[in-house]
C-alpha positions in Angstrom: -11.7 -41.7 38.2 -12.3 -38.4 37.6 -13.6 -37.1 34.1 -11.3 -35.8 31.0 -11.8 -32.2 30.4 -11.4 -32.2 26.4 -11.0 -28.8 25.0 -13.6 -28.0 21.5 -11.5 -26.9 18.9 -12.0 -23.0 17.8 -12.3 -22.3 14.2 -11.3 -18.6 13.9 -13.0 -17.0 10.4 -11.1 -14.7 8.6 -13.9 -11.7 8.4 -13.1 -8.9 5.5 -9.4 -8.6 6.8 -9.8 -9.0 10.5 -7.0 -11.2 11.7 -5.5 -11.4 8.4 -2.9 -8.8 6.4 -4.9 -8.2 2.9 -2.5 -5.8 0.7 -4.8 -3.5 -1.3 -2.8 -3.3 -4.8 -4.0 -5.9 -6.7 -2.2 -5.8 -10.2 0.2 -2.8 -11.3 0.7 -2.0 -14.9 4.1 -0.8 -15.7 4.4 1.0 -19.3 7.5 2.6 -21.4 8.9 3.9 -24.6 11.4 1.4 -26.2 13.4 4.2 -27.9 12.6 6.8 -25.8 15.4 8.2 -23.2 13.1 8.9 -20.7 12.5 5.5 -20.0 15.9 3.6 -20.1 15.7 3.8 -16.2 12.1 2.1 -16.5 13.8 -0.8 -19.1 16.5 -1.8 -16.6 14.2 -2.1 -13.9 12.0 -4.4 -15.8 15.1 -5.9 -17.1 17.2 -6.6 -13.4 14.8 -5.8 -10.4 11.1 -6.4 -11.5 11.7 -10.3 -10.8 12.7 -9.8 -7.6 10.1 -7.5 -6.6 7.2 -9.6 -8.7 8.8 -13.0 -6.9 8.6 -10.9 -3.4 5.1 -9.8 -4.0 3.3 -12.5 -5.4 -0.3 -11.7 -4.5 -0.1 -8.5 -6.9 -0.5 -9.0 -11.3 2.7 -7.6 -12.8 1.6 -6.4 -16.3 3.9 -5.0 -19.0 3.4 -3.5 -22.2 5.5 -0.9 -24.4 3.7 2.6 -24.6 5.5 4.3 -28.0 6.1 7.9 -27.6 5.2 8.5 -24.0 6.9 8.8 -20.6 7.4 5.5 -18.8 4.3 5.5 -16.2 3.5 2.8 -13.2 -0.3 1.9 -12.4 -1.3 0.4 -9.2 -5.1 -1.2 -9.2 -6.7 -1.3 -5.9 -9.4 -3.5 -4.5 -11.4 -0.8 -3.7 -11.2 0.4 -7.6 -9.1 3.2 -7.3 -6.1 3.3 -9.1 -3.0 5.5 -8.5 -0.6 6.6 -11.6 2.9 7.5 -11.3 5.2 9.0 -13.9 8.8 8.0 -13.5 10.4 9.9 -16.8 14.1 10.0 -16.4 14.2 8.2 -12.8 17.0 5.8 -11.8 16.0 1.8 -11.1 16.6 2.8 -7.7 14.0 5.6 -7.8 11.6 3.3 -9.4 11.7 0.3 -7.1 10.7 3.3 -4.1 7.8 4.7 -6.1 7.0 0.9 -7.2 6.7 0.3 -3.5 4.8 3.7 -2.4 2.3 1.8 -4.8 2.1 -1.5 -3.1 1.6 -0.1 0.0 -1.2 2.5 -0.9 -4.5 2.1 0.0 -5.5 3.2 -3.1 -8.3 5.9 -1.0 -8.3 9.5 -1.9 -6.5 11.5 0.6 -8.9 13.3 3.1 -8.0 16.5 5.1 -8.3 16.6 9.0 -8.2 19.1 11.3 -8.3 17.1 14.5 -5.1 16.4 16.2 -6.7 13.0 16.5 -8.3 10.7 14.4 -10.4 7.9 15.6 -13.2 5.4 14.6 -14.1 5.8 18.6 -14.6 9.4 19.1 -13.6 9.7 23.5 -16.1 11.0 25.6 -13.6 12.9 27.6 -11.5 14.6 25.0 -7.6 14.8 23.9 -6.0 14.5 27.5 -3.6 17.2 28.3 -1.5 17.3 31.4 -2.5 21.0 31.7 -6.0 20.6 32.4 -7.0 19.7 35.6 -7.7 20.8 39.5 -4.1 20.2 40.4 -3.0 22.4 37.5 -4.7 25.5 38.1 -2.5 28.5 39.6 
């Protein structure tokens, strides 16, 4: 009788995000005015659409509190510490729930200039391939 081959069982470990989605907002803070007119696009968000969007997104902390005489703002915290601040004075719901969402998926980093083409954690050894460059190529 030949022997059972029994396969061991691989644990895989999530490792900082390696295998595993981790959203970088972590709370957002959404303030506005309760008499101002600036924000009566902000209250009917909060009012119709911010339980849908809190009940789609439920690994981020939906805070809100009135701010009196100021423009209805939305914070997003980030993991890394960061935090990202948008105004939305005078926006419609509609416009809110897109810059609500530009928030959620930030990464919260400062935005870096490049000048390469490019950009890589593996720099290539051989360069940015271009079909014009070659033996073949040369008239």
């Amino acid at each position: 009788m030949a022997p059972t081959i029994r396969a061991l069982p691989l644990i895989s470990k999530a490792r900082n995000g390696v295998g595993a989605f981790i959203l970088q907002c972590k709370r957002m803070e959404l303030a506005y005015c309760d008499f101002g007119g600036s924000s009566n696009g902000m209250k009917r968000f909060i009012e119709r659409d911010l339980p849908k969007f809190a009940a789609a997104n439920p690994q981020i902390e939906f805070v809100v509190h009135p701010r009196p005489n100021h423009h209805p703002t939305i914070r997003g915290l980030y993991i890394n510490g960061r935090e990202k601040v948008v105004c939305v004075r005078n926006m419609h719901e509609s416009e809110i729930i897109q810059k609500a969402q530009l928030l959620r998926d930030s990464s919260g980093a400062k935005i870096k200039k490049s000048n390469k083409k490019v950009t890589s954690l593996n720099e290539s050894v051989r360069g940015v391939f271009s079909p014009y460059h070659g033996e073949q190529f040369k008239i």
